[in-house]
C-alpha angles and dihedrals in degrees: 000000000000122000120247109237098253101055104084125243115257092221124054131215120253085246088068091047091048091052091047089047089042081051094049091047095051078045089059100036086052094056092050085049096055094045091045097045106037118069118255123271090034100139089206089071092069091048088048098048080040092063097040091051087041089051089042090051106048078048091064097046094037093055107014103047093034102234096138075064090057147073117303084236096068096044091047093051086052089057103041081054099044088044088050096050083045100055086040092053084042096049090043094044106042091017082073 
């Protein structure tokens, strides 16, 4: 049986795999950028750090481990659980 075009391929090409990786690099070189280039003690340096691992990490499970191929349930249990660890770090680092 053939595909229609709208349904999506459930694997991806490795070009897809080489722009999420290139993603996760500038990621990574943005983290070291942030650490290297605000004074220390600046509180905005751990939100910011917070928000580039968080991005990194909804790229792996979106993409290696193939959840944006699955079901919306999935995905939006992924992000029901990664909203609710981010409320509880916000809340522990700026609650006091």
């Amino acid at each position: 049986m053939s595909q229609s075009p709208e349904q999506k391929s459930p694997n991806p090409g490795p070009l897809v795999y080489v722009s999420v990786w290139a993603i996760m690099i500038a990621l990574v070189a943005a983290e070291v950028v942030v650490r290297l280039y605000l004074p220390a003690g600046n509180s905005a340096i751990t939100l910011y750090i917070f928000i580039f691992v968080i991005a990194g990490a909804a790229l792996s499970a979106l993409f290696h481990l193939h959840l944006r191929y699955e079901s919306r349930l999935f995905s939006a249990l992924l992000l029901i659980g990664l909203m609710m660890v981010a409320i509880l770090l916000l809340a522990s680092l700026f609650g006091g």
